[in-house]
NUBA-47317 format. One record per residue (C-alpha): x negated, y, z negated; residue in three letters. Coordinates in nm, 4 decimals. Layout:
BEGIN
@xx:X	yy:Y	zz:Z	vexse:ALA
...
END
This chain:
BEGIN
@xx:2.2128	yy:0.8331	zz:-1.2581	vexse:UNK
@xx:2.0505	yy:0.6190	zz:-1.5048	vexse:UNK
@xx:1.7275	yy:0.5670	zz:-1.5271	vexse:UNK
@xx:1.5146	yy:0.2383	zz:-1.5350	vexse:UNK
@xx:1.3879	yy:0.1051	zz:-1.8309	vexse:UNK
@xx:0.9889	yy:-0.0108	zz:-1.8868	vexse:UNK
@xx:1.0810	yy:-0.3444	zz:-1.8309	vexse:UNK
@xx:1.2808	yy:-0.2918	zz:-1.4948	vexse:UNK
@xx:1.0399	yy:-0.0529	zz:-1.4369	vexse:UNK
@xx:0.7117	yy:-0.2429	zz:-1.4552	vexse:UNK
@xx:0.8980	yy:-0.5191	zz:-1.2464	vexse:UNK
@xx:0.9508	yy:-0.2753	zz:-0.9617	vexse:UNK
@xx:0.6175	yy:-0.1864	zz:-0.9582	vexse:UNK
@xx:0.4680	yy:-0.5107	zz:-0.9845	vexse:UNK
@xx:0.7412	yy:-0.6097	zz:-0.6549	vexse:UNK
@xx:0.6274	yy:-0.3800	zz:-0.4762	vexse:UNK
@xx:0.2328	yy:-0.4195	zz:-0.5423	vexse:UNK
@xx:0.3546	yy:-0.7709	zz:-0.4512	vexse:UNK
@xx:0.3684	yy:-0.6725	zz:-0.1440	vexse:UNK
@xx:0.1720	yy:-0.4274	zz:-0.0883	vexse:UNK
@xx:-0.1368	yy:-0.7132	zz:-0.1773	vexse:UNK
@xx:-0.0303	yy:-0.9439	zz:0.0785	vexse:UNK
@xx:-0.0156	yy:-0.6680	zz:0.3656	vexse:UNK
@xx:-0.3670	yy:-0.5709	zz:0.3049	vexse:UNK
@xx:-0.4960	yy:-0.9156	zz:0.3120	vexse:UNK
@xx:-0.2887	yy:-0.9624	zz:0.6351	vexse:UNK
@xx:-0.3917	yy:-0.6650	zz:0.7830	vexse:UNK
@xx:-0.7575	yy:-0.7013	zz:0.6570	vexse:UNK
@xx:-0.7684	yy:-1.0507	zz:0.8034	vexse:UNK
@xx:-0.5514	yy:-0.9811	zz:1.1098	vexse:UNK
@xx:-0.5381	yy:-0.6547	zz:1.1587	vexse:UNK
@xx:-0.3008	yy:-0.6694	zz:1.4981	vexse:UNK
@xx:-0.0302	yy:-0.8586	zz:1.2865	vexse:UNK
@xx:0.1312	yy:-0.5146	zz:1.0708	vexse:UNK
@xx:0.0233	yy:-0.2978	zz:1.3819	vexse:UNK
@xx:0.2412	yy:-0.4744	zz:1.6335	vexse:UNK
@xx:0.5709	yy:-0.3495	zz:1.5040	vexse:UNK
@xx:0.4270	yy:0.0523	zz:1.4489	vexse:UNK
@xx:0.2247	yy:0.1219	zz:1.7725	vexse:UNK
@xx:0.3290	yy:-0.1423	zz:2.0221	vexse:UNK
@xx:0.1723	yy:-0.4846	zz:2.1199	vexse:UNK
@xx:-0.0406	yy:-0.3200	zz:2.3949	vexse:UNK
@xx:-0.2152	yy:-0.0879	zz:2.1442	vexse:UNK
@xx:-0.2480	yy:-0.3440	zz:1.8397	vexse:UNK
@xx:-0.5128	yy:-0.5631	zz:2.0293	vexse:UNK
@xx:-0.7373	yy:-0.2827	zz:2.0842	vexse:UNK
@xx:-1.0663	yy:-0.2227	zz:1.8741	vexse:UNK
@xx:-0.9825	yy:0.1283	zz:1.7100	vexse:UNK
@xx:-0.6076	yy:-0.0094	zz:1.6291	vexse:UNK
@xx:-0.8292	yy:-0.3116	zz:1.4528	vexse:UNK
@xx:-1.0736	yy:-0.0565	zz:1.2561	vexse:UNK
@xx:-0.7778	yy:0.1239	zz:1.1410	vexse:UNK
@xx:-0.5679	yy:-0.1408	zz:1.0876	vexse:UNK
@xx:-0.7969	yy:-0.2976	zz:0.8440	vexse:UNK
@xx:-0.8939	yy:0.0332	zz:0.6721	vexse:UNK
@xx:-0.5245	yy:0.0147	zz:0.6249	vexse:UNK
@xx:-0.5435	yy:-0.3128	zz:0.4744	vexse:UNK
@xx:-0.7983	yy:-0.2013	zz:0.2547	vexse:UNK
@xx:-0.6167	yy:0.0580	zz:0.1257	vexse:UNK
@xx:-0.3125	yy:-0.1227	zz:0.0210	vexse:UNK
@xx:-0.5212	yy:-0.3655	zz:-0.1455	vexse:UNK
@xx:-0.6880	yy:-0.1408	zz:-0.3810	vexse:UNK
@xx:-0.3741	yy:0.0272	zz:-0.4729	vexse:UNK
@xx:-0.1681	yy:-0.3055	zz:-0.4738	vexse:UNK
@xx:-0.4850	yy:-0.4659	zz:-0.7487	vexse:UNK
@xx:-0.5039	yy:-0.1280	zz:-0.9107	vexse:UNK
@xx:-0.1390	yy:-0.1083	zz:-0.9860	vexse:UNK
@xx:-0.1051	yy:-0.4884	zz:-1.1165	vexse:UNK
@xx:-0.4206	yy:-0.4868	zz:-1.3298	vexse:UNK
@xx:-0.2707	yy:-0.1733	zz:-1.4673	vexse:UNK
@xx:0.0619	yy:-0.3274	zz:-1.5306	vexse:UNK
@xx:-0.1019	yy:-0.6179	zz:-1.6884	vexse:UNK
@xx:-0.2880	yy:-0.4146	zz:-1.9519	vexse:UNK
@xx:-0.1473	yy:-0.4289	zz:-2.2748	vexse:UNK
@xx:-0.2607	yy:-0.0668	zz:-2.3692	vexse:UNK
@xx:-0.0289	yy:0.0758	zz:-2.0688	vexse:UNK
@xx:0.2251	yy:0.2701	zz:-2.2055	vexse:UNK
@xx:0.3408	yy:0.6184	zz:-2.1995	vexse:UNK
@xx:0.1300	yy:0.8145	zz:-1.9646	vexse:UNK
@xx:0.0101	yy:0.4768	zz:-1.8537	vexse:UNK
@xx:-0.2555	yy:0.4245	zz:-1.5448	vexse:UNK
@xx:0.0135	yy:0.1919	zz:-1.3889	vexse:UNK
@xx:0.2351	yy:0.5208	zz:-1.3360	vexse:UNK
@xx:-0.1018	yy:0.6899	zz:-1.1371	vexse:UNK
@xx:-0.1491	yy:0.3999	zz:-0.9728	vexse:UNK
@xx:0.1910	yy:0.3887	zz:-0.8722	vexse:UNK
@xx:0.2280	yy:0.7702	zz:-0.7536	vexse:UNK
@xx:-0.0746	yy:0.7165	zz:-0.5664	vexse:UNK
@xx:0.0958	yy:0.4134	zz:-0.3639	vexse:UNK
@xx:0.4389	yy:0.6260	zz:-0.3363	vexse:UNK
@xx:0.2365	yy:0.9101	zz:-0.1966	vexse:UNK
@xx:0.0574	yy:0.6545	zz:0.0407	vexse:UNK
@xx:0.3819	yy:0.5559	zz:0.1632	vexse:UNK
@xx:0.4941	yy:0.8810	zz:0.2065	vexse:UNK
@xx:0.1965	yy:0.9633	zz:0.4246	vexse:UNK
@xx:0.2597	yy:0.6459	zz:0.6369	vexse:UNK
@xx:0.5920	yy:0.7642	zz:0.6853	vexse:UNK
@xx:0.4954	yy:1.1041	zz:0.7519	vexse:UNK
@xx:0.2250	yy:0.9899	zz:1.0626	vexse:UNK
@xx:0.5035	yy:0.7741	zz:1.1919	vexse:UNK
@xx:0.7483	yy:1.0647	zz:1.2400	vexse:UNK
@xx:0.4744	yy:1.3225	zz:1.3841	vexse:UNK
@xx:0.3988	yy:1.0300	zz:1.6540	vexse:UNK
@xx:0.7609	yy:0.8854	zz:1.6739	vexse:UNK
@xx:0.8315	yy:0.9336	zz:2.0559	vexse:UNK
@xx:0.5402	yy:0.7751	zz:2.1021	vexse:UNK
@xx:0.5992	yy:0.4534	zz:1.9537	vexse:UNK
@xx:0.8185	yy:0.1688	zz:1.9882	vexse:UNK
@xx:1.1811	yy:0.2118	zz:1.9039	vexse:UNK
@xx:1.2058	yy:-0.0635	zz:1.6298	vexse:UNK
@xx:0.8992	yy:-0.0736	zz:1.5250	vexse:UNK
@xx:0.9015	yy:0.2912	zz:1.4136	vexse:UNK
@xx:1.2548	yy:0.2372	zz:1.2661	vexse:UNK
@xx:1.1354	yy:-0.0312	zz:1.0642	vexse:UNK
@xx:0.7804	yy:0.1039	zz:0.9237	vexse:UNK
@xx:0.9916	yy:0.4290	zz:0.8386	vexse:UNK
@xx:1.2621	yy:0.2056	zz:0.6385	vexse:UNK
@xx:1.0094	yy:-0.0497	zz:0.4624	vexse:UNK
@xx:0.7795	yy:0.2840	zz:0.3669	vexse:UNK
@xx:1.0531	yy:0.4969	zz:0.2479	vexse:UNK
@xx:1.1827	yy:0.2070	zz:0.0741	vexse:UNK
@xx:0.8560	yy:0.1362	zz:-0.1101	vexse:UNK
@xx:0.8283	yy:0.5096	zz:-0.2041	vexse:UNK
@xx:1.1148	yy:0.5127	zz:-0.3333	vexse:UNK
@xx:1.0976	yy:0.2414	zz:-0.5360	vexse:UNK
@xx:0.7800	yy:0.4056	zz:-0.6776	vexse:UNK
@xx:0.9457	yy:0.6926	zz:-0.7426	vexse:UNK
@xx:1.2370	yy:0.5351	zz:-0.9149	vexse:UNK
@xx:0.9952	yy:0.3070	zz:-1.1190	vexse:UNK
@xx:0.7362	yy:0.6088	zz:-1.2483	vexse:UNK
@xx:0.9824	yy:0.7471	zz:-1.5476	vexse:UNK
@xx:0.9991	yy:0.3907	zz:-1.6984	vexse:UNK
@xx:0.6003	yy:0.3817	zz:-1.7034	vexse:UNK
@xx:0.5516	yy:0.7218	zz:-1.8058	vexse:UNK
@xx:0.5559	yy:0.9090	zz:-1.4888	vexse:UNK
@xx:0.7942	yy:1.1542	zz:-1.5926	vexse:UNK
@xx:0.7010	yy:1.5042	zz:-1.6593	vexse:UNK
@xx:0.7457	yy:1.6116	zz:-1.9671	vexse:UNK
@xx:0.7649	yy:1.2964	zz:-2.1454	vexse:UNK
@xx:0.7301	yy:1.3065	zz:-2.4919	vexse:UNK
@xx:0.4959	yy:1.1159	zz:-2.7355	vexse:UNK
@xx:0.2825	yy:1.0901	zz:-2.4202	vexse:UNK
@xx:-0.0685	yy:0.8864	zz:-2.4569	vexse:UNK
@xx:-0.3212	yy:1.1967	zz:-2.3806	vexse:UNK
@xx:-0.6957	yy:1.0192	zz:-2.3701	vexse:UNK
END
């Protein structure tokens, strides 16, 4: 399997930041909206859902502007701080993924499908992305600061 190069690379990242920036001002705004689908209309409305829901939102913001002002550094390059910043959102994902199959008989059928697919999908696109920004173990003629 080839790998990506920095340019496909630092797109994928940036996509996915995309992304991640506009569900943490939804859920920061309206916190009920992204917790619908993952714990089930009834639970969404209530005040803990809402705390957590926007600590959520908060979250993916900060990695989502973390990752993009990274990207848009023109120092990043091997061993970059967009490729932390982007193993920090994979391993985000991972954990949402993660909490939604320890709870998944508790939660609504496709709403659990479909956090599981969009996380896993965003991890792995993380994943995928890191080598191209310097992720990759072992890289050679690696920035060290």
């Amino acid at each position: 399997m080839d790998l990506p190069d920095t340019a496909t690379s630092r797109r994928l990242a940036a996509a996915v930041a995309g992304g991640r920036l506009v569900l943490g001002v939804v859920a920061l705004s309206r916190p009920s909206l992204p917790a619908r689908p993952w714990v089930g209309a009834a639970a969404s409305g209530t005040a803990p859902v809402r705390v957590v829901g926007r600590g959520l939102g908060g979250r993916d913001l900060a990695l989502a502007a973390g990752t993009l002002w990274a990207l848009r550094n023109p120092w990043a390059g091997p061993r970059s701080e967009a490729a932390a910043w982007v193993a920090a959102s994979a391993l985000a994902d991972g954990a949402d993924v993660l909490a939604t199959l320890v709870s998944w008989r508790h939660l609504p059928r496709r709403g659990r499908l479909l956090v599981v697919a969009a996380a896993l999908g965003a991890a792995a696109s993380g994943v995928a992305a890191l080598p191209g920004l310097g992720g990759e173990r072992g890289q050679q003629g690696s920035d060290q600061r």
